[in-house]
C-alpha positions as CSV (number, residue, x, y, z in Angstrom):
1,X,149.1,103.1,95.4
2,X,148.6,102.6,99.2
3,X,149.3,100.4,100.9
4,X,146.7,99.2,103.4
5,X,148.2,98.7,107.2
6,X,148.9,94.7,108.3
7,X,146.1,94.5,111.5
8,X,147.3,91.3,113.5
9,X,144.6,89.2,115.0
10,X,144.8,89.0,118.7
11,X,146.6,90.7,121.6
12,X,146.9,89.3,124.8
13,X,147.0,92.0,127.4
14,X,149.5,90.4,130.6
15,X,148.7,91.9,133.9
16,X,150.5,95.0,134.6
17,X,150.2,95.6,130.5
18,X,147.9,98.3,128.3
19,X,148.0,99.1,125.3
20,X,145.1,101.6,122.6
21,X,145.5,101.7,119.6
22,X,144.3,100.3,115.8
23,X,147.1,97.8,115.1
24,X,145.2,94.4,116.4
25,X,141.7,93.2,115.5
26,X,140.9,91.9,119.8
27,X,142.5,92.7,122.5
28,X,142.5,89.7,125.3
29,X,142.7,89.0,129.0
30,X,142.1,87.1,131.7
31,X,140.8,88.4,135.1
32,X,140.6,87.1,138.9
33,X,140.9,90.0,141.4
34,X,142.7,92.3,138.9
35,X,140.7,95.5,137.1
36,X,140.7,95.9,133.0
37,X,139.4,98.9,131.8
38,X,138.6,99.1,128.1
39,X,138.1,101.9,125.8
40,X,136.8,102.6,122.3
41,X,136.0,105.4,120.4
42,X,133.0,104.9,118.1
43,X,133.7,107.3,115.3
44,X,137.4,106.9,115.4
45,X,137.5,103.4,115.6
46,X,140.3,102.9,118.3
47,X,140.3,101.5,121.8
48,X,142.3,100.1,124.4
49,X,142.6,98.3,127.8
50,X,144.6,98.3,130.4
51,X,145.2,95.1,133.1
52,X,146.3,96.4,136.8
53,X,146.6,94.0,139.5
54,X,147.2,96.1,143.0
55,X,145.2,99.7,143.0
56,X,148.3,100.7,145.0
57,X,151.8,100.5,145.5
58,X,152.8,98.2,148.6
59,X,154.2,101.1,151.3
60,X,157.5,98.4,150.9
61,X,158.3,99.8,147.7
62,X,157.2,103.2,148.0
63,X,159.9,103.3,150.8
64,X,162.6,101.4,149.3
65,X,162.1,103.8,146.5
66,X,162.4,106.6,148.8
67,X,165.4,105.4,150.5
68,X,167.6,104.8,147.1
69,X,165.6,108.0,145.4
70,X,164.7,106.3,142.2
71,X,161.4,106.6,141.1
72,X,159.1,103.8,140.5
73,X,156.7,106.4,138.7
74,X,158.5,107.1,136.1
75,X,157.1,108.8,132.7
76,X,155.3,105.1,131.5
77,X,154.8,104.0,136.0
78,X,154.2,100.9,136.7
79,X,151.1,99.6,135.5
80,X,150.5,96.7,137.6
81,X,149.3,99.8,139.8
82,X,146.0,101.3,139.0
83,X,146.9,105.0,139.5
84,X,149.8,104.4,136.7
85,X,147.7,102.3,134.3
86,X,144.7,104.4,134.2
87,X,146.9,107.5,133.8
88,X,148.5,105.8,130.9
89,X,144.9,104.9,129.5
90,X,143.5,108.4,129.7
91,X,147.1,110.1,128.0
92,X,146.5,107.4,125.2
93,X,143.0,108.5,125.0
94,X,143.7,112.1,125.1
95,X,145.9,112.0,122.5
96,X,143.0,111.1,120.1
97,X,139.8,113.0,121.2
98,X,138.2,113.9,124.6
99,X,138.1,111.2,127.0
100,X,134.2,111.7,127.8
101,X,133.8,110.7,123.6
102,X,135.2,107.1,124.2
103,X,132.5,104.3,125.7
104,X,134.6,103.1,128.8
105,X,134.2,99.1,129.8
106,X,134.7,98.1,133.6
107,X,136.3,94.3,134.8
108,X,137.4,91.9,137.1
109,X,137.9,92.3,140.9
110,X,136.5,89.0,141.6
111,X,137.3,87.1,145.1
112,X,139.9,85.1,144.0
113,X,140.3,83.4,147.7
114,X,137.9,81.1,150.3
115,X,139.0,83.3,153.2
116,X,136.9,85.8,153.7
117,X,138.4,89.6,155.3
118,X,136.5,93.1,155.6
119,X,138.2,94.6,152.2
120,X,139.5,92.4,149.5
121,X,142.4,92.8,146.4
122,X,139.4,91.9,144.2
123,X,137.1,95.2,146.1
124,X,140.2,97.2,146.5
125,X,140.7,97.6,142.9
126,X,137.2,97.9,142.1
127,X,137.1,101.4,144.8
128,X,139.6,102.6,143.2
129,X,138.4,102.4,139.4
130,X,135.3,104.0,140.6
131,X,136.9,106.6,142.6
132,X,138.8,107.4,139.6
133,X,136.0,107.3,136.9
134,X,134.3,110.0,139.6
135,X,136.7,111.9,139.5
136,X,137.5,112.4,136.0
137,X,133.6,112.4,135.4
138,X,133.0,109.7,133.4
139,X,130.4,106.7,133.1
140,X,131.5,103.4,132.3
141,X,128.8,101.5,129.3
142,X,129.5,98.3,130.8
143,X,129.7,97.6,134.4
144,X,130.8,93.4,135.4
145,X,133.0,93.5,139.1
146,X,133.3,91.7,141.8
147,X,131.9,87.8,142.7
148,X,133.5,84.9,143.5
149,X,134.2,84.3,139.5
150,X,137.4,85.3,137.0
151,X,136.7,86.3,133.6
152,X,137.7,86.3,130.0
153,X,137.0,89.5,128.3
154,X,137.9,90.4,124.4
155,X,137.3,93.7,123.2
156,X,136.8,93.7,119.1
157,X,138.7,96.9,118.0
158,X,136.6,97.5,114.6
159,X,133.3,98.1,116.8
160,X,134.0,98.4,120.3
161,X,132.0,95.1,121.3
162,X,132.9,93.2,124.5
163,X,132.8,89.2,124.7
164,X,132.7,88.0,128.6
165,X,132.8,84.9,129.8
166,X,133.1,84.1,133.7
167,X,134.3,81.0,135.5
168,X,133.1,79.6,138.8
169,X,135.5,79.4,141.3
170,X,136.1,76.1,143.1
171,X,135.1,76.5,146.3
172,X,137.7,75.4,149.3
């Protein structure tokens, strides 16, 4: 007799955290200026997401690195980086079919603070992801960056459907 698997109910994806896979029925976070990116796969029935908070390493820690020759990319990398969490989302996906098969879900990068500059972490982030989905050629389904709002976003595992929700910011 089988045994069918034990599917928990929620998992709360932390900033600098991904995880893809069948083993939860939502996946959960919370966004300001940080990026999710969410995958699902609609035959197979398995997705992901990934929350990075910086789409790249301050040059601080790239030198310190340098300087004591350990790497900070390592085979996992630091995922509170974009280049190492999107990496780690597209090995996950690989590993079960061709990325272009999975519908791909972009988030966040709002402007989490009243000053105002030329580039912000929020429009950093959201460069990058783009500059990234070019170059692997894909298209995101669903598209919601940037504003002066955060969001809640759950992805449903068993059918790939996003719930949003955005929140004002107070302003200064």
């Amino acid at each position: 007799m089988a045994v069918a698997p034990i599917i928990k109910p929620l998992h709360s994806i932390h900033p600098g955290e991904w995880y893809f896979g069948v083993e939860y029925e939502r996946l959960h976070t919370v966004l300001g200026s940080c990026i999710a990116l969410t995958a699902w796969h609609p035959t197979l029935k398995i997705g992901g997401m990934c929350h990075y908070l910086l789409a790249v390493e301050p040059a601080q820690k790239n030198a310190a690195a340098a300087r004591s020759k350990v790497s900070y990319s390592s085979a996992i990398g630091d995922c509170r980086y974009a280049n190492n969490a999107l990496a780690q989302m597209k090995n996950a996906m690989q590993s079960y079919a061709n990325i272009a098969e999975f519908q791909l879900g972009l988030f966040g990068g709002g402007d989490m603070f009243a000053y105002r500059s030329p580039t912000s972490i929020g429009q950093d982030n959201i460069a990058y992801a783009c500059q990234w989905l070019r170059r692997e050629k894909l298209q995101p389904i669903q598209t919601d960056v940037g504003g002066a709002i955060s969001r809640s976003l759950m992805l449903v595992i068993a059918t790939g459907e996003i719930q949003l929700k955005h929140y004002q910011m107070n302003p200064s």
